[in-house]
N, CA, C and O atoms as CSV, one atom per row, in Angstrom:
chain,resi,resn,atom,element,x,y,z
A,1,UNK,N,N,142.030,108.949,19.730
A,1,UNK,CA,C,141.437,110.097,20.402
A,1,UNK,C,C,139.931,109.905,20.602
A,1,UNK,O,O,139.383,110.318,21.624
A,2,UNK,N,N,139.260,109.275,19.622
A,2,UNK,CA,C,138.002,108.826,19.589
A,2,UNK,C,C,137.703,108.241,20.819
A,2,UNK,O,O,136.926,108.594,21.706
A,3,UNK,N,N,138.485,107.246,20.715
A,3,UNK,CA,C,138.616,106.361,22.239
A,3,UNK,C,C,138.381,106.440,23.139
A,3,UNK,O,O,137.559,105.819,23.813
A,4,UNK,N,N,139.520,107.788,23.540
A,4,UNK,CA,C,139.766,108.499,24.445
A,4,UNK,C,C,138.719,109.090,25.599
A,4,UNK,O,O,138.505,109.059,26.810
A,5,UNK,N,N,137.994,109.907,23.783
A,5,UNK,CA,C,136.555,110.453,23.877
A,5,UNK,C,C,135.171,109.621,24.849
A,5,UNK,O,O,134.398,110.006,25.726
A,6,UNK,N,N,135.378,108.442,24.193
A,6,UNK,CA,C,134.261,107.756,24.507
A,6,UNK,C,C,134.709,107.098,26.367
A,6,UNK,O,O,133.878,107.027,27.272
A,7,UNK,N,N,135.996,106.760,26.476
A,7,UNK,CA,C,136.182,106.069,27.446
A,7,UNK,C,C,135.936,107.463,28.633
A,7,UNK,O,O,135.439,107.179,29.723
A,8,UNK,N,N,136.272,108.763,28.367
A,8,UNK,CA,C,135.988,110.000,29.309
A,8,UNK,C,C,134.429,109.559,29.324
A,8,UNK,O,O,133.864,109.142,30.335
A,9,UNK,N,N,134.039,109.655,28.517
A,9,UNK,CA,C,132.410,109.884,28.494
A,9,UNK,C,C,131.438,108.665,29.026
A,9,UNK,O,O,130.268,108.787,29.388
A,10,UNK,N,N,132.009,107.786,28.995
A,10,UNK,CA,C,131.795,106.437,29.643
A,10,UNK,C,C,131.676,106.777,31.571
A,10,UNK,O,O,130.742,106.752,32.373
A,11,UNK,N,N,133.341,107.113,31.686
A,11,UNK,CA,C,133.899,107.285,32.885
A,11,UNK,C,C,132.778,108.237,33.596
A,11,UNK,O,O,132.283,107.916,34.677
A,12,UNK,N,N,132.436,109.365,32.944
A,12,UNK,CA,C,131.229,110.767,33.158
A,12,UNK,C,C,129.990,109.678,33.558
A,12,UNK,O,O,129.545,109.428,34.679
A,13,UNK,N,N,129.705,109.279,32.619
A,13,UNK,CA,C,128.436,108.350,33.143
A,13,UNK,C,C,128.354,107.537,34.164
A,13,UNK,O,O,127.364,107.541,34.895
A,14,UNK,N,N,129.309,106.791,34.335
A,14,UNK,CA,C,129.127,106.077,35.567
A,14,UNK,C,C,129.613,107.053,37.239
A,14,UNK,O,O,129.387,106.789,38.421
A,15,UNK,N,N,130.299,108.138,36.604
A,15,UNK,CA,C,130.228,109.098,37.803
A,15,UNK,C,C,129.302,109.607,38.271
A,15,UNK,O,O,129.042,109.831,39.454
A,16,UNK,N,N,128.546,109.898,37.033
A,16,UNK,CA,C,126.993,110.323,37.662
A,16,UNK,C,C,125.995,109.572,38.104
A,16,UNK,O,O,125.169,109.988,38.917
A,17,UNK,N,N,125.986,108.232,37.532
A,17,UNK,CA,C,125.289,107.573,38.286
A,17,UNK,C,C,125.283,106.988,39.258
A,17,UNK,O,O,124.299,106.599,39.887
A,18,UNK,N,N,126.902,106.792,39.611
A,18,UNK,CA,C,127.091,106.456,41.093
A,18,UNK,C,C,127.062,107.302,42.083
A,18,UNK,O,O,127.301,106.922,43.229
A,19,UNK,N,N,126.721,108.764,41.751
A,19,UNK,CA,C,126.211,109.873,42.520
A,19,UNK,C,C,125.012,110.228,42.705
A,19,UNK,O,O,124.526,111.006,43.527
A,20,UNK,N,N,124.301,109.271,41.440
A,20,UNK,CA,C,122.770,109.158,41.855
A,20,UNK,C,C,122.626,108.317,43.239
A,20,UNK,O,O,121.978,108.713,44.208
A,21,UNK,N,N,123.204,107.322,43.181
A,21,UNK,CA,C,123.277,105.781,43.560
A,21,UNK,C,C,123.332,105.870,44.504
A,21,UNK,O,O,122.451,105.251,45.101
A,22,UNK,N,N,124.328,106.650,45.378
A,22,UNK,CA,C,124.968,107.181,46.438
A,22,UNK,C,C,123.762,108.439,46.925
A,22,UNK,O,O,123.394,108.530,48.097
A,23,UNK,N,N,123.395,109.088,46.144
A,23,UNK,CA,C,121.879,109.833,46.638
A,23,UNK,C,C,120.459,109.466,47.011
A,23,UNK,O,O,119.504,109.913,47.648
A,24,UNK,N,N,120.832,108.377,46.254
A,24,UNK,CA,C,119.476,107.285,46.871
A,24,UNK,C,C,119.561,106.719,48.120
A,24,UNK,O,O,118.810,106.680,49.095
A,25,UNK,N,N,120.872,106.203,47.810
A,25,UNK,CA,C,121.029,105.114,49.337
A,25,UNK,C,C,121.016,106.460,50.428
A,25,UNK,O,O,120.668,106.227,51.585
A,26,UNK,N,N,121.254,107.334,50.187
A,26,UNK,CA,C,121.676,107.936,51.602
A,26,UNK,C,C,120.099,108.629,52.074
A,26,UNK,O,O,119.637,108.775,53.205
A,27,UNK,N,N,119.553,108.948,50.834
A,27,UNK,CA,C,118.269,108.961,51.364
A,27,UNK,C,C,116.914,107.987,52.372
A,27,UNK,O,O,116.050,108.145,53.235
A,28,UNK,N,N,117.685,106.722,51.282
A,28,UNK,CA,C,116.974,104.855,51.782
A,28,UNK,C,C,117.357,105.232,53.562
A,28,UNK,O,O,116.577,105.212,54.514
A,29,UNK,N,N,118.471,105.479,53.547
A,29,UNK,CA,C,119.628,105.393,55.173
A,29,UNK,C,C,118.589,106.164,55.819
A,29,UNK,O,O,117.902,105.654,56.704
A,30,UNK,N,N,118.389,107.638,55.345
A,30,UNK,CA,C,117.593,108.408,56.430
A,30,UNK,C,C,116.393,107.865,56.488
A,30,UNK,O,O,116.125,107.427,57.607
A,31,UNK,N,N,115.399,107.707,55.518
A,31,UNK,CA,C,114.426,107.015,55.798
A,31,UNK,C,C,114.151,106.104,56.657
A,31,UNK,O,O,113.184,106.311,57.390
A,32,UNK,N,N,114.908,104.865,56.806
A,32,UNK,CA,C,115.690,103.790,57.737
A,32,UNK,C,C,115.864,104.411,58.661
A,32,UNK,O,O,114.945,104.123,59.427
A,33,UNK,N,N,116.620,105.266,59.197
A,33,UNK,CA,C,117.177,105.768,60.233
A,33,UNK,C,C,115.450,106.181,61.152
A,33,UNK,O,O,115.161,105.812,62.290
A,34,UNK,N,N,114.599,106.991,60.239
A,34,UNK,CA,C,113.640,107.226,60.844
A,34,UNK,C,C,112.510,106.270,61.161
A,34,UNK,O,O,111.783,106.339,62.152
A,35,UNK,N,N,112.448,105.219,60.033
A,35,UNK,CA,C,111.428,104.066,60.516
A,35,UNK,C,C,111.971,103.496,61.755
A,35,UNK,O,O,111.214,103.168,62.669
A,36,UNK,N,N,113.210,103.365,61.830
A,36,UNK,CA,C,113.777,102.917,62.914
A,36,UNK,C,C,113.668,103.577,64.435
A,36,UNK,O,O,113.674,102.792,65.383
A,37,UNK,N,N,113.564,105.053,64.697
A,37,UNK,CA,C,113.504,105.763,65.490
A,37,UNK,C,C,111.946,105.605,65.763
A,37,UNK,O,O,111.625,105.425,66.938
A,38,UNK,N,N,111.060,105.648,64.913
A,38,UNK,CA,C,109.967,105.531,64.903
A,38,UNK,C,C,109.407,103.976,65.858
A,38,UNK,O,O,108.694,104.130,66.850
A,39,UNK,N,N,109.691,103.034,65.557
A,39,UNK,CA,C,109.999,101.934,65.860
A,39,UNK,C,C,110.269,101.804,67.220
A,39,UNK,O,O,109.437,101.526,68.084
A,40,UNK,N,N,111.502,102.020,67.390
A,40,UNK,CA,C,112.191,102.647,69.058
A,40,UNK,C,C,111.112,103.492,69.586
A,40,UNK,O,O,110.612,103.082,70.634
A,41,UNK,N,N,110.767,104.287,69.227
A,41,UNK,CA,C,109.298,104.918,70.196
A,41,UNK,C,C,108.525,104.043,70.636
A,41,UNK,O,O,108.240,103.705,71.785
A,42,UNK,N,N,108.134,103.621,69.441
A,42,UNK,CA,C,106.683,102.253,69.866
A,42,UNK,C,C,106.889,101.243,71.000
A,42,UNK,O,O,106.037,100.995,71.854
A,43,UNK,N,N,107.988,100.738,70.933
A,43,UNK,CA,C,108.479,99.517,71.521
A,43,UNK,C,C,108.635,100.183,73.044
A,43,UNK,O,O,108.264,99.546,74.030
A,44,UNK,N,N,109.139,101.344,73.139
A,44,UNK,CA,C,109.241,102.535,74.415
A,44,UNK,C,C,107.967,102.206,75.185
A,44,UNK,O,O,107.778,101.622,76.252
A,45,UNK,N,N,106.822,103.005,73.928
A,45,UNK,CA,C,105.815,103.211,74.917
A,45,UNK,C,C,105.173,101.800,75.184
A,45,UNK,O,O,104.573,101.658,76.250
A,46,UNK,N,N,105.256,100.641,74.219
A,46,UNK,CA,C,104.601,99.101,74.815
A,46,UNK,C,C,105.230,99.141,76.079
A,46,UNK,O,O,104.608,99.018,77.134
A,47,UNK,N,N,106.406,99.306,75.998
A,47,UNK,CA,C,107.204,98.393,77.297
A,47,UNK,C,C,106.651,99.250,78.363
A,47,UNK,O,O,106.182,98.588,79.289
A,48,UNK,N,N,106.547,100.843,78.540
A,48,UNK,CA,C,105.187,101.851,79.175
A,48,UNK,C,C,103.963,101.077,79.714
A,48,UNK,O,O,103.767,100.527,80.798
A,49,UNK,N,N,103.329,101.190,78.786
A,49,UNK,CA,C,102.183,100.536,79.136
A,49,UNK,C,C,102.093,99.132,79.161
A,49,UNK,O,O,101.058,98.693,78.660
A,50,UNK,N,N,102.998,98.193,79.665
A,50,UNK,CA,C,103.086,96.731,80.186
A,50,UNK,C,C,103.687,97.083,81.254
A,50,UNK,O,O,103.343,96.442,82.247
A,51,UNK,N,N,104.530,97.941,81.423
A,51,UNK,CA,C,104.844,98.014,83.110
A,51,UNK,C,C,103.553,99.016,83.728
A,51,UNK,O,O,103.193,98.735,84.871
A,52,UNK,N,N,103.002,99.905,83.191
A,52,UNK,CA,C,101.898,100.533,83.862
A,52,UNK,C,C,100.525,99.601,84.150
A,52,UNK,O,O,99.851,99.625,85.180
A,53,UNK,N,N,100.290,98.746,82.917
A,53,UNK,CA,C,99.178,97.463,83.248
A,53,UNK,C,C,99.192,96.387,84.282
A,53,UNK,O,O,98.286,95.657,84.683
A,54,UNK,N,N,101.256,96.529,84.824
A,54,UNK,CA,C,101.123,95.765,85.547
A,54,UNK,C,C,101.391,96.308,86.874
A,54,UNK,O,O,101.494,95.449,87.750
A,55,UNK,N,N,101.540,97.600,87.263
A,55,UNK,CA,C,101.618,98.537,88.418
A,55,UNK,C,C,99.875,98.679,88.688
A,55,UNK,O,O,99.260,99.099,89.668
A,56,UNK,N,N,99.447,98.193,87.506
A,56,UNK,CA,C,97.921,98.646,87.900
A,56,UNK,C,C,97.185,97.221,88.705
A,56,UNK,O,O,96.594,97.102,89.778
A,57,UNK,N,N,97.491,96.399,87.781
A,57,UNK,CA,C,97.068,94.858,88.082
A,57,UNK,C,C,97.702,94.718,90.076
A,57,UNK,O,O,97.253,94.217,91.107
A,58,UNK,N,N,98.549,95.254,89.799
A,58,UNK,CA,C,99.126,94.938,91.383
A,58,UNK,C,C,98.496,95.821,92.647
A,58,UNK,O,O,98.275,95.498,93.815
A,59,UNK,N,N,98.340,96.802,92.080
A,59,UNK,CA,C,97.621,97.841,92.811
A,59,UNK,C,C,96.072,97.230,93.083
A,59,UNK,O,O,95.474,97.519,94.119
A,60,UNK,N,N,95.591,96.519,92.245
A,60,UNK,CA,C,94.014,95.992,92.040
A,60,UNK,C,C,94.049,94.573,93.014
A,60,UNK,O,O,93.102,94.055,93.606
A,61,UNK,N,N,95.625,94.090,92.961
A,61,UNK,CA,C,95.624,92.801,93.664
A,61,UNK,C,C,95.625,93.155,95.013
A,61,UNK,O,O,95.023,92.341,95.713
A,62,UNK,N,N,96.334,94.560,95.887
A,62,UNK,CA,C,96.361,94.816,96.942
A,62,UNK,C,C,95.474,95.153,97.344
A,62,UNK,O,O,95.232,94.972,98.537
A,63,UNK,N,N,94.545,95.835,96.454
A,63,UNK,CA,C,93.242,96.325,96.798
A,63,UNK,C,C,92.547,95.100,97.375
A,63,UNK,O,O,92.395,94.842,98.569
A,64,UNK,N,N,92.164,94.411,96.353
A,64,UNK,CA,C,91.514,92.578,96.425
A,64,UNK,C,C,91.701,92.436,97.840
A,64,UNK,O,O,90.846,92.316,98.717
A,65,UNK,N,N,93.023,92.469,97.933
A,65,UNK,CA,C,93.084,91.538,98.693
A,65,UNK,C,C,93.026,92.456,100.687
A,65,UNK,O,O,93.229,91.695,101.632
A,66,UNK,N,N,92.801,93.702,100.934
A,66,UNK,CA,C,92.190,94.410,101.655
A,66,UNK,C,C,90.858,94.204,101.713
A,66,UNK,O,O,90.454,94.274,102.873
A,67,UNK,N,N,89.899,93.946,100.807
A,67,UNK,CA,C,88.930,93.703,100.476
A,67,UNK,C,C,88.215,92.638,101.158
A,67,UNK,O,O,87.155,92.587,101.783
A,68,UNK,N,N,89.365,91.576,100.761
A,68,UNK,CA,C,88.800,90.207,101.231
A,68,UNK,C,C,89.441,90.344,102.975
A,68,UNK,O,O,88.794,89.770,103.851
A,69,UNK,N,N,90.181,90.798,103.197
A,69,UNK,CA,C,90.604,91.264,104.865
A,69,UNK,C,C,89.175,91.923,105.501
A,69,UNK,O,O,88.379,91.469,106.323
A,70,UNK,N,N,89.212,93.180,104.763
A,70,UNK,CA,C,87.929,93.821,105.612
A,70,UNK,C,C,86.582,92.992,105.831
A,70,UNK,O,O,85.850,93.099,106.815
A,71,UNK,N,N,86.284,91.700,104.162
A,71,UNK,CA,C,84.559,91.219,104.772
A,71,UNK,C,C,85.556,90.026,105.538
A,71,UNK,O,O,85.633,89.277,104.565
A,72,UNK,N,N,86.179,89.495,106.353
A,72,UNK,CA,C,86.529,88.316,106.920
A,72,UNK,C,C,85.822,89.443,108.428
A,72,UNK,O,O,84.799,89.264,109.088
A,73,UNK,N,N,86.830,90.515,108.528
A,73,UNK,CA,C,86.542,90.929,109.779
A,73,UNK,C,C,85.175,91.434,109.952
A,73,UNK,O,O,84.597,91.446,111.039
A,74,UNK,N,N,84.636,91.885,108.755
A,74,UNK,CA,C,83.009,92.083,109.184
A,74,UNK,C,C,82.602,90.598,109.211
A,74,UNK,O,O,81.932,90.515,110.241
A,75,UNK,N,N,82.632,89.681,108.781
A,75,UNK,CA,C,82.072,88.320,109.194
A,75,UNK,C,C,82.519,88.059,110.426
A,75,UNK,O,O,81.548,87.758,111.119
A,76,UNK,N,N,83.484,88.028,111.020
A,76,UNK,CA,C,83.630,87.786,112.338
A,76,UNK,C,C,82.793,89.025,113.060
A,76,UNK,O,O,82.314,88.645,114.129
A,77,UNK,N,N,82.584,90.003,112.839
A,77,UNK,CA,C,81.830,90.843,113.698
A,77,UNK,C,C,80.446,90.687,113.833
A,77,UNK,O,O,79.802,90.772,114.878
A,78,UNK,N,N,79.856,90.353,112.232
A,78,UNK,CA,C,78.349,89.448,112.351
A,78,UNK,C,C,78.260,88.233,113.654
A,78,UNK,O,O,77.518,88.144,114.632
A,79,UNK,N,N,79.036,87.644,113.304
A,79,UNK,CA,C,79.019,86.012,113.902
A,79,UNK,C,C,78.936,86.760,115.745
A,79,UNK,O,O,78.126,86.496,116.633
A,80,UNK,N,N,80.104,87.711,115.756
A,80,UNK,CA,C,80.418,87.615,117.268
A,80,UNK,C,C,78.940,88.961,117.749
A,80,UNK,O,O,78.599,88.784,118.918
A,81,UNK,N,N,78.269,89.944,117.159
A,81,UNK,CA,C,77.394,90.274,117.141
A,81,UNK,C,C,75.671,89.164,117.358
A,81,UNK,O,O,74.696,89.358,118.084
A,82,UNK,N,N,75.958,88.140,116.436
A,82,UNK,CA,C,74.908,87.230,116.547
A,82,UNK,C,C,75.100,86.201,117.720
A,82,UNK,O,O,74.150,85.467,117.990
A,83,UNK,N,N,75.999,86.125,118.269
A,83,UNK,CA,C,76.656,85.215,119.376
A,83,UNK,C,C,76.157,85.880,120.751
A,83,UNK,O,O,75.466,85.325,121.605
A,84,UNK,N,N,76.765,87.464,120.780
A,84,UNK,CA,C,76.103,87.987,121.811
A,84,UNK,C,C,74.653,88.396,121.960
A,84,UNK,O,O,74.002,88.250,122.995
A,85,UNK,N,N,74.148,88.991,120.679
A,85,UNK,CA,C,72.184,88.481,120.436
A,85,UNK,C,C,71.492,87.331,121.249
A,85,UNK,O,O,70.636,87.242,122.128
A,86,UNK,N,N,72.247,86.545,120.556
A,86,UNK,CA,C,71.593,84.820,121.504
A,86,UNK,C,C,71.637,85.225,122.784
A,86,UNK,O,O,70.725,85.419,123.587
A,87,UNK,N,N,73.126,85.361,122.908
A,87,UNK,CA,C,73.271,85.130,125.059
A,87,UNK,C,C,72.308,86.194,125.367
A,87,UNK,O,O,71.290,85.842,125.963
A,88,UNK,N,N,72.426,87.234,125.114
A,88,UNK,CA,C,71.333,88.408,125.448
A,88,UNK,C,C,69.732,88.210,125.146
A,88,UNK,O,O,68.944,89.047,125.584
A,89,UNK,N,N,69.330,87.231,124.485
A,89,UNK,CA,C,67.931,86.666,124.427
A,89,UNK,C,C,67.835,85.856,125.333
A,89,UNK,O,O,66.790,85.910,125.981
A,90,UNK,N,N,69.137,84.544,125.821
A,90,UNK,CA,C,69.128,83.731,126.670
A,90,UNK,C,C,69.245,84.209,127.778
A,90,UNK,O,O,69.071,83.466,128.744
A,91,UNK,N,N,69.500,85.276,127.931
A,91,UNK,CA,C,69.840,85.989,129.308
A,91,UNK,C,C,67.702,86.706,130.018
A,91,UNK,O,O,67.070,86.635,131.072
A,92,UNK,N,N,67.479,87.235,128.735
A,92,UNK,CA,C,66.086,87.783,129.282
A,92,UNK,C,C,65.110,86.764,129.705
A,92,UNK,O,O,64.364,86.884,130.676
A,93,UNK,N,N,65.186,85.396,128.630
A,93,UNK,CA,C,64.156,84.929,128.614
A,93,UNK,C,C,64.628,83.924,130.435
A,93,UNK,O,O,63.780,83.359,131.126
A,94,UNK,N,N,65.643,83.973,130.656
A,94,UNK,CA,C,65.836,83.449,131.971
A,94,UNK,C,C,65.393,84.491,133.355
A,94,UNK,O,O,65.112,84.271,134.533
A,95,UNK,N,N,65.492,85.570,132.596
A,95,UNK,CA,C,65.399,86.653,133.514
A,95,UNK,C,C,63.458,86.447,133.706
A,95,UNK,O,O,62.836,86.256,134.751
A,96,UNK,N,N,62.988,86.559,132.470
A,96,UNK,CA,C,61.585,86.536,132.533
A,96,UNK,C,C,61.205,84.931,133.793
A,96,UNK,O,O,60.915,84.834,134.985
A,97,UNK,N,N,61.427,83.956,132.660
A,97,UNK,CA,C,61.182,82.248,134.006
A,97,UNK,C,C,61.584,83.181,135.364
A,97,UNK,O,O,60.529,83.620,135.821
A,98,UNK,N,N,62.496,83.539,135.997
A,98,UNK,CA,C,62.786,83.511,137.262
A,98,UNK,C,C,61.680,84.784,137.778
A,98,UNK,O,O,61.363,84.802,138.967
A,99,UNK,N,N,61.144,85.786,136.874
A,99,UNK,CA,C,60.313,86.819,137.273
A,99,UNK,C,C,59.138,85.863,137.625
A,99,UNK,O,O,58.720,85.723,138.775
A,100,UNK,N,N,58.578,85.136,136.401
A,100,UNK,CA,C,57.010,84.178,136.401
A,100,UNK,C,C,57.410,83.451,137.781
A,100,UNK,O,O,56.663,83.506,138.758
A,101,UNK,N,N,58.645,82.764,137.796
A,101,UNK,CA,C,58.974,82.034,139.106
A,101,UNK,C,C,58.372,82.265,140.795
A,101,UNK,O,O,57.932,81.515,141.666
A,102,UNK,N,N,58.670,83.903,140.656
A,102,UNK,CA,C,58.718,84.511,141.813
A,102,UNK,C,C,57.153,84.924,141.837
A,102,UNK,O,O,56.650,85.378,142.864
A,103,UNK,N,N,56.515,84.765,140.811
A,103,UNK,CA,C,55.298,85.596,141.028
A,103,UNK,C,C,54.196,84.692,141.562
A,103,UNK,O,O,53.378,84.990,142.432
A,104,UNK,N,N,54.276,83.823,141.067
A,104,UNK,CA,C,53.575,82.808,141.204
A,104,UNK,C,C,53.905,81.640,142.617
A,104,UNK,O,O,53.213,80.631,142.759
């Protein structure tokens, strides 16, 4: 009966502690569960802001590259501005010779 006694009381103990055991882990689990969710956010918003850095980068490349469109066409407008300058200097100073021409 002694036995008996001790082997119940044995049995009690390891019931309770495998109900500790089982209270821990399930706590460890939620914890886990939340580092994990936590985790899953982060990785969310990186992957966010690597597709927004690169919606931006692209947006900056189209820009660029309007940029470099618009001074090509103001350089051609200098050049063809300074082209017609000349002829229009070459034009007076011929105009002037043929005035001195006539006067003289």
């Amino acid at each position: 009966e002694v036995r008996l006694q001790q082997c119940q009381q044995l049995a009690d103990d390891l019931s309770s502690q495998l109900c500790s055991q089982m209270e821990v882990m399930a706590s460890l689990q939620a914890e886990l569960d939340q580092r994990e969710a936590f985790c899953a956010g982060l990785k969310a918003q990186l992957r966010d802001m690597a597709q927004a850095q690169g919606d931006s980068q692209g947006a900056l490349a189209e820009k660029q590259a309007a940029l470099v469109e618009k001074a090509a066409a103001c350089e051609e407008h200098r050049l063809r501005h300074e082209q017609l300058a000349g002829q229009m200097q070459q034009q007076q100073s011929q105009a002037a010779a043929a005035l001195l021409a006539e006067q003289q």
